[in-house]
N, C-alpha and C positions, 0 to 999 in steps of 0.2 A: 622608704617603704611605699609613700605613695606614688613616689616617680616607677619602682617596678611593677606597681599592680597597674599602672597605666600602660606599660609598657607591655607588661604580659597580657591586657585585654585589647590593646594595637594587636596586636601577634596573633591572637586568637579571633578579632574579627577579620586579618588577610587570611590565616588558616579557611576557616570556613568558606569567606566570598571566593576564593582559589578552587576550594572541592566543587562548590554549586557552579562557579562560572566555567571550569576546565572541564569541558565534555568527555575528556583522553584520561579523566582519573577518576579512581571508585576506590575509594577510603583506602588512596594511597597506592593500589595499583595502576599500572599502566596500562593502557587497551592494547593487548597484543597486534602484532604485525601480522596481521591475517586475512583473510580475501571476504568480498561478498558477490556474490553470485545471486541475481536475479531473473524469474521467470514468471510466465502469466502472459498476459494481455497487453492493449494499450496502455494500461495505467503505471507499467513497467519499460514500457519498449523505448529503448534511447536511442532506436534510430534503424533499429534492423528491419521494418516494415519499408524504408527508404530504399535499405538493398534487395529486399528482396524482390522487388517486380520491376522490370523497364518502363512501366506507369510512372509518371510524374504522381510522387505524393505531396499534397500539400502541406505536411508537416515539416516537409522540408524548403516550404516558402515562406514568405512576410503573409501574414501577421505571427503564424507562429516564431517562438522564439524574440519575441517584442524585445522582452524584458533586457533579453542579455544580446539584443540585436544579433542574434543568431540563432536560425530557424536549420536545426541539424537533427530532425527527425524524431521531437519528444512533440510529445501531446499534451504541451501547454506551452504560456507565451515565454518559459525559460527552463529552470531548474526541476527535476520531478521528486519524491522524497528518496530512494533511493541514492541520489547524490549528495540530498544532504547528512544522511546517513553515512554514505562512505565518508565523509566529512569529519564528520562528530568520532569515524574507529580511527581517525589520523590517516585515511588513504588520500595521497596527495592529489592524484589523478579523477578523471570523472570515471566510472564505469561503464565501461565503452561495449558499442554493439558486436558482437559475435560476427555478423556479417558484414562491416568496414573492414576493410582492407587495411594492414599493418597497424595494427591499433596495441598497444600494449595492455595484455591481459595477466600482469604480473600479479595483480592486488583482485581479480576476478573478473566478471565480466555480465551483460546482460542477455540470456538470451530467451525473453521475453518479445512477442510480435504480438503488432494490433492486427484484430480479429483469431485471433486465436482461440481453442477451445479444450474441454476435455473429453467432449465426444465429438464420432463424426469426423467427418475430412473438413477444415475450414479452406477456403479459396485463397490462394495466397498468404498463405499462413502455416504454423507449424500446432498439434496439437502440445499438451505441456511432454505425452510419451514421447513426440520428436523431438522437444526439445532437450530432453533428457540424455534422449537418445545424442545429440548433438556435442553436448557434453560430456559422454562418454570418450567420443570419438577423438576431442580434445585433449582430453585428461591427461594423457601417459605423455604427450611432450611439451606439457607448463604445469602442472600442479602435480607434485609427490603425494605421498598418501597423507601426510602428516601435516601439511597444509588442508588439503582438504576435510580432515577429520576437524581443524580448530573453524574452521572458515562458517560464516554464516549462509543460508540458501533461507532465500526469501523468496515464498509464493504469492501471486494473488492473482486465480484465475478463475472462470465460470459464469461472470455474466452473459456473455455470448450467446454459451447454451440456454440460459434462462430468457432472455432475449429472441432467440431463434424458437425455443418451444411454446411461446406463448403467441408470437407473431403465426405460426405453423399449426397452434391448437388453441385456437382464441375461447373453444364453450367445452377444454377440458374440466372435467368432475376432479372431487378432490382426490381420489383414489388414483386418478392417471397423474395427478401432480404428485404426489407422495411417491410413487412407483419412479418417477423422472428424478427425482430430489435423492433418493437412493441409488440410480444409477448412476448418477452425477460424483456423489462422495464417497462410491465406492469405486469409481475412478481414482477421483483425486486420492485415495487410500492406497491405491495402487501402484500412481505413480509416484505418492512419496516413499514407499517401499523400495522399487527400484533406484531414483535415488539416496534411499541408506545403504542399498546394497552396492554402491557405486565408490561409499566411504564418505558420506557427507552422515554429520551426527547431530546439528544444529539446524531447527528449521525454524523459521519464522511465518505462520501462515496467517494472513489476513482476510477477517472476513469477507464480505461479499458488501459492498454497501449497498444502502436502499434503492436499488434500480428505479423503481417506478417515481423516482422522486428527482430523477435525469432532466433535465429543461426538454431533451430530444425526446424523451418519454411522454411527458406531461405536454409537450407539441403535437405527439402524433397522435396519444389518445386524448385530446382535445379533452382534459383535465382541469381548467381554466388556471387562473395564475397561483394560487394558494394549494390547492389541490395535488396528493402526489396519487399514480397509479397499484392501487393498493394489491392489484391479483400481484405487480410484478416483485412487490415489499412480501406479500404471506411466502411467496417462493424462497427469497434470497434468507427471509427467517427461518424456514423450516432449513434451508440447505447449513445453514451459521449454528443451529440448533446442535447438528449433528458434529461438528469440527469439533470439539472441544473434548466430548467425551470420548470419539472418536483417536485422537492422539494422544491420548489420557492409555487408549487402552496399550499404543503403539508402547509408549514409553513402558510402560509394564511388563510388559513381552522383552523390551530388547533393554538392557542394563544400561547402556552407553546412549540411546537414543534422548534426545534433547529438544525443547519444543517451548517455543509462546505461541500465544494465539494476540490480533489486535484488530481488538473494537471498529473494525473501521463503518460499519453499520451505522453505530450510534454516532460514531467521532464525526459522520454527516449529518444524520436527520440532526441531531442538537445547534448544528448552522443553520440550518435551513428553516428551523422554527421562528416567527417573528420576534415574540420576546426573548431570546436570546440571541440572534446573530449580531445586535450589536455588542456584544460584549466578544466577542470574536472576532470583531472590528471587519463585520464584512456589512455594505449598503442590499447585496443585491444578490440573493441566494435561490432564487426560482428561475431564473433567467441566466443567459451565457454572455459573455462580453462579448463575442464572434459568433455573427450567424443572421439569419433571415427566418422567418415565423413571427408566430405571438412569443416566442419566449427565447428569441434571435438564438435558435439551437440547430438551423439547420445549413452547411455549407460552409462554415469557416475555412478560407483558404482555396478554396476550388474557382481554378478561372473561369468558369461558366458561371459564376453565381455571385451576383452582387451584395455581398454580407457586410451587414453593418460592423463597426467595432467602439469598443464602448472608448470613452476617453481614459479612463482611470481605470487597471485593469485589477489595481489592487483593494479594490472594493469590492469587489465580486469574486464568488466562490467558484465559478465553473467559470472557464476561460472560453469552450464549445460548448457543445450542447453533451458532453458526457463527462468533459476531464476537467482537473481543476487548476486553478492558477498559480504562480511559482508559488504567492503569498500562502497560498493554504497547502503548498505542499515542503514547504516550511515547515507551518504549523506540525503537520502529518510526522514530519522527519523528527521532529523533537520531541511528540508523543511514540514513536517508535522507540528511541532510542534512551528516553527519560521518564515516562510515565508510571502513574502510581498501576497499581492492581485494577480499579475502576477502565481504564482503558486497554490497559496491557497486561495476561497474564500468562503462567506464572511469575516471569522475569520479563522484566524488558532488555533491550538490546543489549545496554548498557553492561545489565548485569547477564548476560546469557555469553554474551563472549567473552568475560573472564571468567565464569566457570568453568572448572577443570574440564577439559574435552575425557571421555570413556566414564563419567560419574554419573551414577542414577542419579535421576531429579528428587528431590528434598521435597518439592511440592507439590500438586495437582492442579487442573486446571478446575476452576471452581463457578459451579451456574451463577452461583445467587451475586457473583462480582459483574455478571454479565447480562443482568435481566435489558431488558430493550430498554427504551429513554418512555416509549409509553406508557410502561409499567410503575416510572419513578417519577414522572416528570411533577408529580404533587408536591415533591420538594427538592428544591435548589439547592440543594447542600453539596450534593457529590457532584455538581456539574459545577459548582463553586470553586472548589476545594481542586478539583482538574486543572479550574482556568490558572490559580494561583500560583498551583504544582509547577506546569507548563512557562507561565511565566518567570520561576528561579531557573528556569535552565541557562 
């Protein structure tokens, strides 16, 4: 008797360590064989700002790409989360830029470019409508419909605009930023419309993180080292205010439409705060490991411009002066794809692509799981409770 209750609690503690440590299983299913398809900005782009201009980019030189000694057109010194995401659904491949040449787009693809926007013509760049538009054009000779209805699409676009409007109307009133913050997300409402109507049913959209809290930001409006830029943080809140209920109402309307929203607002400012980013195991969250300034954020990579680089890159939260490093886009990947409701909601990755693809959502997306980190930060319990989450993955 007591050799089989030994044996049946061996059994039962490899059961468990197997669920929590196997990214590719959810109480026993497999993560379907399915695509991810990324769009947005820099924070996304695996390489396609590299093809798109006869400009030498220095994304596609040393220092970027440190990590994995190879500097192939991502905006950091390796890995960005989407890679490790496709990682975590079992897609073997990296996901590869839309504009590389013979690149296999079997399992999806990225067609996200830095500087990109959702208004406006950006300069060497595609808005998210051409990128959609992009995808379109692709669709009918690599993706059947039936792929693309299971496949995830993950957005994260908009600082740009917010970026460009505040740079372009520095002693805007609040009534002209509110009026901006509406045309902005009634875009991006727009353009997630045409892609459903394209046959994507799964979307993944990420907020907007704290802009003004950018080392390049906090450099150019001379912020000092502690200090983030708070006009460009009230924007990217009121714009992140509106996503949730916003795709709240999407999914209402269309049966089959399918949605998280993730935290990526707080999932920074919570780094960047002193007493916490040790526990996040980052030294240096105000400043860039690459770059020249007070908060070495400006020029990473540009042969005109003599930029420092830090020694240890995995200490530091931002690699330049806007993006971040493999190390936190790690962390990023596995709060995407494993987090509780506090980071990620309704569903995370995890569980969003083994839900039945054409089933209404079961859940909603919910404020009170989303207040800011300045609203809670009185108590450490759900930023606790995150790190611990995070850590079983």
């Amino acid at each position: 008797m007591a050799v089989n209750c030994s044996l049946a609690s061996v059994l039962g503690v490899f059961l468990v360590f197997t669920l929590f440590h196997n990214p590719n299983t959810v109480a026993g299913q497999s993560i379907p064989a399915v695509g991810l398809f990324t769009f947005g900005d820099s924070n996304f782009d695996a390489g396609n700002k590299q093809n798109f201009t006869t400009a030498n980019v220095a994304q596609g030189f040393w220092p970027y790409g440190k990590s994995r000694d190879n500097p192939n057109g991502k905006f950091s010194d390796g890995l960005i989360a989407p890679d490790f995401v496709a990682k975590f659904m079992g897609i073997p491949i990296e996901i590869p830029p839309v504009l590389r040449l013979n690149v296999n787009v079997s399992r999806g693809a990225s067609f996200a470019v830095a500087d990109a926007t959702l208004l406006g013509a950006p300069v060497e760049s595609w808005t998210l409508t051409q990128q959609i538009q992009r995808f379109n054009l692709m669709k009918a000779g690599n993706w059947n419909d039936d792929f693309i209805k299971k496949s995830l699409f993950v957005i994260y676009i908009g600082a740009n605009d917010y970026l460009n409007f505040t740079k372009n109307n520095p002693v805007a009133d609040a009534s002209a930023q509110q009026a901006f913050v509406t045309s902005v997300t009634n875009k991006l409402k727009s353009d997630i419309t045409l892609l459903s109507n394209s046959g994507a049913t799964k979307f993944v959209i990420q907020t907007l993180a704290p802009i003004g809290c950018f080392p390049i930001v906090r450099q150019d409006y001379k912020t000092g080292v502690e200090n983030c830029y708070e006009p460009l943080n009230d924007l990217a809140k009121q714009h992140n205010e509106k996503i949730g209920p916003m795709l709240n109402d999407m999914a209402a309307v269309s049966s089959g439409f399918q949605f998280t929203v993730f935290d990526f607002y707080n999932v920074i400012l919570r780094r960047t705060q002193s007493n916490l980013s040790l526990s996040y195991r980052f030294l240096k969250t105000n400043v860039s490991c690459c770059g020249v300034g007070t908060h070495d954020a400006y020029g990473c990579g540009l042969p005109n411009v003599h930029s420092k680089l830090c020694e240890y890159q995995r200490s530091y939260l931002f690699y330049d002066g806007r993006h971040n490093t493999e190390k936190a886009q790690e962390q990023f990947g596995h709060l995407l794809f494993g987090a509780n409701p506090n980071v990620i909601q309704p569903m995370n990755i995890r569980e969003l692509v083994t839900y039945p693809a054409g089933e209404p959502m079961r859940e909603v997306w919910l404020p009170t799981l989303s207040a800011t980190f300045q609203d809670r930060h009185s108590s450490s319990s759900s930023s606790r409770g995150y790190e611990l989450y995070t850590e079983s993955l």
